[in-house]
Backbone as ProteinMPNN parsed JSONL, in Angstrom:
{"seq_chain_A": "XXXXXXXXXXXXXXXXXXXXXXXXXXXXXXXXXXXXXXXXXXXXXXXXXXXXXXXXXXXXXXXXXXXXXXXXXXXXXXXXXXXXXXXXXXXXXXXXXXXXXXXXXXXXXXXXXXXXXXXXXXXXXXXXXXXXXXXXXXXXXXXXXXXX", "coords_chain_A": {"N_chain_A": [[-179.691, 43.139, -59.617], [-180.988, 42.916, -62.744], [-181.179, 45.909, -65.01], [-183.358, 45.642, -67.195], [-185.015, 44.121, -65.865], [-185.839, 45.348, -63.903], [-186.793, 47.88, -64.752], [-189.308, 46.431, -66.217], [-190.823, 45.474, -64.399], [-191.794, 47.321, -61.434], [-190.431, 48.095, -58.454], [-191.216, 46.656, -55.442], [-190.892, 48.711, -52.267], [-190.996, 48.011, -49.839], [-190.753, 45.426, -49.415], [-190.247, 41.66, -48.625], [-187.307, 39.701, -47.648], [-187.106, 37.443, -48.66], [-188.543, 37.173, -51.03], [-188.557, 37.18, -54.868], [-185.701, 37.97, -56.214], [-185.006, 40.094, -54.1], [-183.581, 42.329, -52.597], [-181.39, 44.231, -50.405], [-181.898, 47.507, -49.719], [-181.748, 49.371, -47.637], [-180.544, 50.221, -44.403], [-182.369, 49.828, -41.072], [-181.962, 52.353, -38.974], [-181.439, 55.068, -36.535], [-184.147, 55.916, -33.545], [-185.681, 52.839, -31.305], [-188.592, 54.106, -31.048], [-188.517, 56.469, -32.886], [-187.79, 55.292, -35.742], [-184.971, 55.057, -38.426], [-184.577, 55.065, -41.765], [-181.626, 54.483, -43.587], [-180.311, 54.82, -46.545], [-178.498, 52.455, -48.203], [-175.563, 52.852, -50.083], [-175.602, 51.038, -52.828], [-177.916, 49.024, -53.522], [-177.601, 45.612, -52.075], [-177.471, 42.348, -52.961], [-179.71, 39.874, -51.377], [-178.1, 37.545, -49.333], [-177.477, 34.354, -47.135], [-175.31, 35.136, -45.536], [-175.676, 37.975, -45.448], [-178.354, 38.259, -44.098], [-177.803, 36.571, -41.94], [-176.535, 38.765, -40.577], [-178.433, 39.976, -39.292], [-179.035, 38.656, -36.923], [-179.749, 38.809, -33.454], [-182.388, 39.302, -33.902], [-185.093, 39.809, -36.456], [-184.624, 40.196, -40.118], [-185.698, 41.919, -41.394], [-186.215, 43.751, -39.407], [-183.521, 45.27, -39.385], [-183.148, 45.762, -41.866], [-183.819, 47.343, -44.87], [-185.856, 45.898, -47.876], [-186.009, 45.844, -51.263], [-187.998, 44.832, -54.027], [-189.266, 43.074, -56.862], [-192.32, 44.056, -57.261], [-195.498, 42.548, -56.093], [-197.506, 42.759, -57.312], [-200.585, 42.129, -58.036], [-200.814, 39.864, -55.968], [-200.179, 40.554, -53.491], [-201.737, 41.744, -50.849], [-202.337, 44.408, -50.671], [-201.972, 45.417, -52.899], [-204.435, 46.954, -55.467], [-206.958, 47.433, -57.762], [-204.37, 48.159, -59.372], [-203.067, 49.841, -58.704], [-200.715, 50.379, -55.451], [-201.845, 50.198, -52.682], [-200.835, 50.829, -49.738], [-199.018, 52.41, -50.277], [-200.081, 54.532, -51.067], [-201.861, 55.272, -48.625], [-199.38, 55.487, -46.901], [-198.642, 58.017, -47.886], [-200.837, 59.366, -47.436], [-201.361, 59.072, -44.262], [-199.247, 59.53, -42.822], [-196.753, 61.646, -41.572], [-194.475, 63.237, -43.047], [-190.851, 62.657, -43.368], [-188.645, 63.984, -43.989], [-187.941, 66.693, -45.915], [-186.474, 66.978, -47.788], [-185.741, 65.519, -51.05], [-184.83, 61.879, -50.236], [-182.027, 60.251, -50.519], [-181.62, 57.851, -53.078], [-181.4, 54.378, -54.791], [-183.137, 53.174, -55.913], [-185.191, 54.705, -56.732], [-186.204, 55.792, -59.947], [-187.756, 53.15, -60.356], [-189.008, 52.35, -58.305], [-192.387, 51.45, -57.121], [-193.641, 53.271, -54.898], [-192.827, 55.746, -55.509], [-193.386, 55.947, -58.492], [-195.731, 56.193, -58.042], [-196.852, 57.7, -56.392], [-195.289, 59.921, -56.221], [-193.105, 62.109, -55.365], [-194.093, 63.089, -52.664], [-194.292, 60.156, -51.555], [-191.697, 59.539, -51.366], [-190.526, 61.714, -49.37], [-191.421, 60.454, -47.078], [-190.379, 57.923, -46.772], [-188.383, 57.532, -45.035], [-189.166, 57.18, -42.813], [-190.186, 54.057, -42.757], [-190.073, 51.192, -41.741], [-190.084, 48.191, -42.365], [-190.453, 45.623, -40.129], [-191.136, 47.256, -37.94], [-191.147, 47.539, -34.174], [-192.615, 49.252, -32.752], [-194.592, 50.313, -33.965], [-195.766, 53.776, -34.824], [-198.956, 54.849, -33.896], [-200.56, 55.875, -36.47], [-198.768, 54.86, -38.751], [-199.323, 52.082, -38.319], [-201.65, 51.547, -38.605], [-201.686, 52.477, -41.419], [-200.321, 50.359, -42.949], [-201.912, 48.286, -42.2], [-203.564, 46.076, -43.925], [-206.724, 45.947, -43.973], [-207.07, 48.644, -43.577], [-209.111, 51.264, -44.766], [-208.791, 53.115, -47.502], [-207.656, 55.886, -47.306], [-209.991, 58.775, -48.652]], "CA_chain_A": [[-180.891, 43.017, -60.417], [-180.478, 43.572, -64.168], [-181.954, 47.177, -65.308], [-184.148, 45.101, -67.541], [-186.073, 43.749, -64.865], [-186.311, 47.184, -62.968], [-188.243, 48.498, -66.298], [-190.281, 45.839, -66.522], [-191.509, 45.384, -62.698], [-191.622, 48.288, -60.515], [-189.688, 47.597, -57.307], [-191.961, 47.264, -53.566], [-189.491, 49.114, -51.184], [-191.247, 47.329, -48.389], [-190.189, 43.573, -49.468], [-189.416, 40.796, -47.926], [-186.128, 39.657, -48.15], [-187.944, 35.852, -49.734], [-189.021, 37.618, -52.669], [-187.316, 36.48, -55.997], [-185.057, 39.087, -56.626], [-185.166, 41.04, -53.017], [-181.942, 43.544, -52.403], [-181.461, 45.289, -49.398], [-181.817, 48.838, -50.431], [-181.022, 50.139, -46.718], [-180.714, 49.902, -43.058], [-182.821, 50.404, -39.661], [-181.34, 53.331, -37.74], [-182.593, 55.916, -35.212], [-184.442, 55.26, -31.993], [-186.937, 51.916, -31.2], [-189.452, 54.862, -31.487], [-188.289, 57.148, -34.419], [-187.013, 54.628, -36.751], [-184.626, 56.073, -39.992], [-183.998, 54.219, -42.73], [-180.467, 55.089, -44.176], [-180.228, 53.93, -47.652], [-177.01, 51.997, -49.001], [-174.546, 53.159, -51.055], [-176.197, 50.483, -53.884], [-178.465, 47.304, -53.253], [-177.111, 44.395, -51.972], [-178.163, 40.939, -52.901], [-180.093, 38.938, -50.266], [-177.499, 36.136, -49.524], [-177.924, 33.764, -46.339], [-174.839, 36.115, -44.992], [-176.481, 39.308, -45.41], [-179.366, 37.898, -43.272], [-177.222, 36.195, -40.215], [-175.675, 40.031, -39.851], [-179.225, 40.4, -38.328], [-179.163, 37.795, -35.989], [-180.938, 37.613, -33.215], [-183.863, 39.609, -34.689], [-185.594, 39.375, -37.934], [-183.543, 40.605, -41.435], [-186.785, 43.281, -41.898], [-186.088, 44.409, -38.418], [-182.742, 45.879, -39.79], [-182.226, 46.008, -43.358], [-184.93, 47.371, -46.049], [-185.751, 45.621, -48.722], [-186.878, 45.996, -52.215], [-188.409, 43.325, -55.049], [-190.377, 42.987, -58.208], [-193.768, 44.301, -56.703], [-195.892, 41.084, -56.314], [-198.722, 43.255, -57.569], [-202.209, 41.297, -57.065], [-200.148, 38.65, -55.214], [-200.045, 41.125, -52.665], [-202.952, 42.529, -49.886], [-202.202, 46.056, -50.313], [-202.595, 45.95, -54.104], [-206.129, 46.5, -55.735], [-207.203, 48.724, -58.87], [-203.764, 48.602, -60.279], [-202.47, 49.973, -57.643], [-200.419, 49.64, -54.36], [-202.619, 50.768, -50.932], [-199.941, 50.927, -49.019], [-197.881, 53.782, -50.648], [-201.386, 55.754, -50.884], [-202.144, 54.902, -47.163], [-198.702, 56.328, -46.313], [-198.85, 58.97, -48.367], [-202.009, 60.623, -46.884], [-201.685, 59.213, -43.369], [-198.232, 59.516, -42.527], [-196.007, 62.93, -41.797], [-193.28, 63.503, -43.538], [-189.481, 62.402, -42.11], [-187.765, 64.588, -44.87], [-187.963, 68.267, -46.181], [-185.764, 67.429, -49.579], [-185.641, 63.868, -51.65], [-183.62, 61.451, -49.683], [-180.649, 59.695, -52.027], [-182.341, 56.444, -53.273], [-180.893, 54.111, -55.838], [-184.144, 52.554, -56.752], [-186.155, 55.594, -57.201], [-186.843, 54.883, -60.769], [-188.242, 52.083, -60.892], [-190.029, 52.153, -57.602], [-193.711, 51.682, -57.176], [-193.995, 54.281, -54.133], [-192.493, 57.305, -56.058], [-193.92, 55.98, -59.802], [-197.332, 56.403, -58.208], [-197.046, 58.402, -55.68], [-193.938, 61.08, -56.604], [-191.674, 62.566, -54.15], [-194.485, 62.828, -51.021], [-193.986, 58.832, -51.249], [-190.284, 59.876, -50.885], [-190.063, 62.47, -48.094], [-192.248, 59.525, -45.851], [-189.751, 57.031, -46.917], [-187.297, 57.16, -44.073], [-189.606, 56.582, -41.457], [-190.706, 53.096, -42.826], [-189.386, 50.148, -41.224], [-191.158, 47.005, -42.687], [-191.3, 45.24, -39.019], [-191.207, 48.269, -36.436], [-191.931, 46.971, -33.383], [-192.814, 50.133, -31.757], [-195.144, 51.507, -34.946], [-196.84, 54.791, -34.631], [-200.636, 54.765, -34.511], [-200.498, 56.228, -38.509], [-198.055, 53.841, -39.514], [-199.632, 50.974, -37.903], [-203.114, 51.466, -39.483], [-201.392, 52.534, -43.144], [-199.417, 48.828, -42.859], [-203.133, 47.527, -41.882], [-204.306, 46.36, -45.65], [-207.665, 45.941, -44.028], [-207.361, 49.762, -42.973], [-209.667, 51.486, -45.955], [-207.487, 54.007, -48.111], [-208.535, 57.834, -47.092], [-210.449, 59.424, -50.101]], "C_chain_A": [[-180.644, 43.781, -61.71], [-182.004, 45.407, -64.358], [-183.009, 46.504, -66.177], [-184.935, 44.459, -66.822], [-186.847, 44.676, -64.489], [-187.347, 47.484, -63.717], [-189.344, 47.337, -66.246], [-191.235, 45.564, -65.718], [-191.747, 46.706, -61.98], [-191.319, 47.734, -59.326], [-191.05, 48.012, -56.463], [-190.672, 47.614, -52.717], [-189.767, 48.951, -50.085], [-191.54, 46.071, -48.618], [-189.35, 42.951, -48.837], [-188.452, 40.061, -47.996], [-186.091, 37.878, -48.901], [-188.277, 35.941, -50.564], [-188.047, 37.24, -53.297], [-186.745, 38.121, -56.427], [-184.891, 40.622, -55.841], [-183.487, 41.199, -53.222], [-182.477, 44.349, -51.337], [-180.554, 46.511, -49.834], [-181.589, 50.309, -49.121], [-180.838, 49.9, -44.897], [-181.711, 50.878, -41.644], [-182.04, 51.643, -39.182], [-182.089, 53.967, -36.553], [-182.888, 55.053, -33.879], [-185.461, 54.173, -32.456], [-188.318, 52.718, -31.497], [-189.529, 56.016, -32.358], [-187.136, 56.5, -35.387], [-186.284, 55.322, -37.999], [-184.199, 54.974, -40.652], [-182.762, 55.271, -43.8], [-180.518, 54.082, -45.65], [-178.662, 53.839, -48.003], [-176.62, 51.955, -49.957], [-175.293, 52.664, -52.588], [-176.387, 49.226, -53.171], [-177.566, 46.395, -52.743], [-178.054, 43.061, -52.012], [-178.479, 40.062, -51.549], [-178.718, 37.784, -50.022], [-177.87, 35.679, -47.963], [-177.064, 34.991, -45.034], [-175.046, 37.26, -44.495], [-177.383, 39.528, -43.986], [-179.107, 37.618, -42.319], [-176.419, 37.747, -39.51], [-177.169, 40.419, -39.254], [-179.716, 40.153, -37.004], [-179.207, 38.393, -34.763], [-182.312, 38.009, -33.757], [-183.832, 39.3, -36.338], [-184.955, 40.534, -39.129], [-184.68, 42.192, -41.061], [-186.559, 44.026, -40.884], [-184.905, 45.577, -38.54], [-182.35, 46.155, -40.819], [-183.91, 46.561, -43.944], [-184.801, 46.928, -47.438], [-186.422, 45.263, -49.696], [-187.106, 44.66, -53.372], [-189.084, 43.977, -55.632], [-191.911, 43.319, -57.459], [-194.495, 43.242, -57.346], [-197.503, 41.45, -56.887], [-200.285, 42.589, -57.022], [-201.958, 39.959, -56.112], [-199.927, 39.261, -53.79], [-201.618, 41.877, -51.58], [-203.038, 43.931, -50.058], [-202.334, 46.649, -51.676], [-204.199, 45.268, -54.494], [-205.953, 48.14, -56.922], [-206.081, 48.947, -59.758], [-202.684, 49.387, -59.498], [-201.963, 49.863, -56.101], [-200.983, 50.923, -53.471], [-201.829, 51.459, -50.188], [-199.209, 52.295, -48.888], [-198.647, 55.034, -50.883], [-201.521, 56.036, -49.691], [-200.674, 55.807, -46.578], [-198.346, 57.35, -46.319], [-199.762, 60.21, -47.299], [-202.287, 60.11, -45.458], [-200.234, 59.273, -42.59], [-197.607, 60.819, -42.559], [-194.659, 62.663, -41.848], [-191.827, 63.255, -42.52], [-188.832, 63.574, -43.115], [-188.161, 65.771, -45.526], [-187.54, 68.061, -48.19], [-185.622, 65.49, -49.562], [-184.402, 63.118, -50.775], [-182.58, 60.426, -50.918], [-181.544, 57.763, -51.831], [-181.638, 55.557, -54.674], [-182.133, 53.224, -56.728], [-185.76, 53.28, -57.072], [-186.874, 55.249, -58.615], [-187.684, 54.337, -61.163], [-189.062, 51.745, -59.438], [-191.444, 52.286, -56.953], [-194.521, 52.731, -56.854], [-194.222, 55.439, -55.066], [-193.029, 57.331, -57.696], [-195.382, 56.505, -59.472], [-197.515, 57.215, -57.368], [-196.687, 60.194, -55.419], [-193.579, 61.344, -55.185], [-192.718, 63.072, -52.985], [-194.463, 61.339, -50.786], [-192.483, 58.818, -50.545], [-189.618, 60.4, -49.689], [-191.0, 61.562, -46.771], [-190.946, 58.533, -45.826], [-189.087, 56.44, -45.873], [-188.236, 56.664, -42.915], [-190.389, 54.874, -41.613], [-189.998, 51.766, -42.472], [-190.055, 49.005, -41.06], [-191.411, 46.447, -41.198], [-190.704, 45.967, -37.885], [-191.823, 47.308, -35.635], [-192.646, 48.172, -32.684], [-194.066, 51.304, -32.651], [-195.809, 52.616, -34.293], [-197.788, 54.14, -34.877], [-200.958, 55.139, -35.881], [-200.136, 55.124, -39.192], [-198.706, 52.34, -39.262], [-201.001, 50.152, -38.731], [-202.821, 51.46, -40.759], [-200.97, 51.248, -43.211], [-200.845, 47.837, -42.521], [-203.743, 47.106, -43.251], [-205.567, 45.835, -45.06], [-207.948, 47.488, -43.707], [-207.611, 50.621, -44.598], [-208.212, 52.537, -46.533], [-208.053, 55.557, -48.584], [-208.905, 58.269, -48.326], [-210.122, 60.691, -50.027]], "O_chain_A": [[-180.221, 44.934, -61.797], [-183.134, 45.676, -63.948], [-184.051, 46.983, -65.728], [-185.911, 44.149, -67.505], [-188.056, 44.87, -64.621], [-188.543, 47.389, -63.442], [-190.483, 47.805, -66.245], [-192.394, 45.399, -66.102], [-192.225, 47.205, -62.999], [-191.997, 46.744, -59.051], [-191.739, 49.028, -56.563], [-189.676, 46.907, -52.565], [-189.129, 49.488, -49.18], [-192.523, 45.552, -48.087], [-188.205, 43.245, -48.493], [-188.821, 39.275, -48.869], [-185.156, 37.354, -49.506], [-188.476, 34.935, -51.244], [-186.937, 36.968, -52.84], [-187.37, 39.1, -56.835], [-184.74, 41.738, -56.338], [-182.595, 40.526, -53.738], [-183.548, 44.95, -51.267], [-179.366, 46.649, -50.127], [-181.396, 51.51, -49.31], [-181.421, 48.876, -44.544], [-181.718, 52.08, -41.38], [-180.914, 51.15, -39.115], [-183.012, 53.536, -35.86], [-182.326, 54.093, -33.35], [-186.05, 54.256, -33.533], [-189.177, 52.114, -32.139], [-190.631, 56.529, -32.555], [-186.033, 56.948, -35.7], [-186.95, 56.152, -38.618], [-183.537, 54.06, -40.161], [-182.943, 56.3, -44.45], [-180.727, 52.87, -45.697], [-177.841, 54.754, -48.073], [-177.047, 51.212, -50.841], [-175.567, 53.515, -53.435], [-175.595, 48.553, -52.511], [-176.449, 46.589, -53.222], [-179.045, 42.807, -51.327], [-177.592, 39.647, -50.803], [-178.556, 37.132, -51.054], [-178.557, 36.509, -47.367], [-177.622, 35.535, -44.082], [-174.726, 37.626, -43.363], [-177.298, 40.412, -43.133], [-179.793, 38.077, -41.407], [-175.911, 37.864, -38.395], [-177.054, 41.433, -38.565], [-180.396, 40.826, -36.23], [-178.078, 38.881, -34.798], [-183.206, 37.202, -34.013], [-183.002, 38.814, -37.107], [-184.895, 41.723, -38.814], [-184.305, 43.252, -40.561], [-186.64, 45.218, -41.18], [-185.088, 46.663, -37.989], [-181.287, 46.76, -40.96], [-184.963, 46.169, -43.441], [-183.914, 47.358, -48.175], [-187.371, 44.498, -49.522], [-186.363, 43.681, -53.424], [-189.538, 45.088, -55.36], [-192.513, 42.287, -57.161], [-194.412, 42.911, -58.529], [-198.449, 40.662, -56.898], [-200.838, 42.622, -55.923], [-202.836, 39.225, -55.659], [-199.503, 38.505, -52.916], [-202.409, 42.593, -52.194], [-203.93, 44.556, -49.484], [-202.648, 47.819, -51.894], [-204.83, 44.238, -54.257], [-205.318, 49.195, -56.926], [-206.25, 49.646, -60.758], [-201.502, 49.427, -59.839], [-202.748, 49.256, -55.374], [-200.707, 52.122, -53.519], [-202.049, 52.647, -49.949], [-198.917, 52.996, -47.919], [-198.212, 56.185, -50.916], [-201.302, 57.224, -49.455], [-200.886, 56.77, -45.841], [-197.824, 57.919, -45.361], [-199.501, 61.277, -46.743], [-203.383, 60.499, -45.055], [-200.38, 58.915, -41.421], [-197.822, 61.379, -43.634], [-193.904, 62.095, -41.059], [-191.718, 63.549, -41.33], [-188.313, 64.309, -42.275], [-189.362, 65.571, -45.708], [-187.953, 68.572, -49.231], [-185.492, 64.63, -48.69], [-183.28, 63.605, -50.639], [-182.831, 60.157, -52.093], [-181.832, 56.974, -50.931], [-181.37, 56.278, -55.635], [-182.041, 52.765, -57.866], [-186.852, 52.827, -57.416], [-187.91, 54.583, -58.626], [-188.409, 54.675, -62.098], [-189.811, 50.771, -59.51], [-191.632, 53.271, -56.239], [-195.461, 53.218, -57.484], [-195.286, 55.976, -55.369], [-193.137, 58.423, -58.253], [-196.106, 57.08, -60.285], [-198.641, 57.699, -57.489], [-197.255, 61.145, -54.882], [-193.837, 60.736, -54.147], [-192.048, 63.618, -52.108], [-194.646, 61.114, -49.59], [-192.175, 58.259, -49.493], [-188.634, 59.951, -49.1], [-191.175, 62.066, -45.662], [-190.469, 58.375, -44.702], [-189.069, 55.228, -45.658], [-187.897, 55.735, -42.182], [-191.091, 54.478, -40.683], [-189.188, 51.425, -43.333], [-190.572, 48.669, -39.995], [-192.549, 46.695, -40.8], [-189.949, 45.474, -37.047], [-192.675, 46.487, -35.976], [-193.444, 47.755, -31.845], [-194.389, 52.452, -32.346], [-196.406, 52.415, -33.235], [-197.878, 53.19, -35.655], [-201.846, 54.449, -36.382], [-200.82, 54.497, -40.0], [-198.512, 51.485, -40.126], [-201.268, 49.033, -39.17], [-203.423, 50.66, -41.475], [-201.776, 50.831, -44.043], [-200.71, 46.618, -42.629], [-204.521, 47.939, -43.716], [-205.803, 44.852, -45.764], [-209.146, 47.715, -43.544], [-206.724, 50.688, -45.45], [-207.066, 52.62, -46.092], [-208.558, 56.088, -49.574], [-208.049, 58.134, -49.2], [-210.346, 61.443, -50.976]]}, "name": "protein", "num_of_chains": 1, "seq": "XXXXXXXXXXXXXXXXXXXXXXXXXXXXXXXXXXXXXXXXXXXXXXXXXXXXXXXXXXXXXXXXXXXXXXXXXXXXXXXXXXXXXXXXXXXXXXXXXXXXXXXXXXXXXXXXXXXXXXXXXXXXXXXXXXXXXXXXXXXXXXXXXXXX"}
């Protein structure tokens, strides 16, 4: 993804790998019930390849991946801003103590609007956990209001 995009969009770092211009920005790890997301070296482009290394589950199940934030095209944005990265913010505890190594910090929505407590949540987000926490389950709920 050209750096001229980056600037002009702000990346979602919980996109689906169908978005125009999705990159997997890291992988599943950990246990079925304390998920880690390890981030990779640098993005990789979606290709059909990418996606059959997930086979038999679903790409989101193992890879994370970021896109052009679909802003009001999305459930979780409203006001200008994204729900989601508020919601995990203030209902989610921390996986991380110190910034974890990100290559799309930058330019991504979480940490533009949120700063580095969007960051130290980061690792524990695993677009389709099957096993979510009760926190995570409700923050990922975009009918679940957004704590004042």
């Amino acid at each position: 993804m050209s750096s001229q995009r980056r600037a002009a969009v702000p990346l979602c770092p919980s996109a689906q790998p169908d978005w125009e211009g999705a990159e997997a920005i890291g992988v599943v790890g950990g246990t079925s019930d304390e998920p880690r997301v390890r981030p990779l070296e640098r993005p990789l482009p979606v290709t059909k390849e990418l996606l059959q290394l997930a086979e038999p589950v679903r790409p989101t199940e193992v890879f994370r991946f970021a896109a052009p934030c679909l802003c009001n095209g999305c459930r979780h944005f409203s006001d200008s801003k994204c729900g989601l990265a508020t919601k995990i913010v203030r209902m989610v505890e921390p996986a991380a103590d110190d910034l974890p190594e990100c290559d799309i910090r930058p330019s991504c929505r979480w940490f533009v609007q949120e700063g580095r407590e969007a960051c130290f949540r980061c690792p524990r987000i695993a677009t389709n956990d099957v096993n979510r926490s009760p926190e995570i389950r409700l923050a990922a709920d975009p009918e679940t209001p957004v704590p004042g």
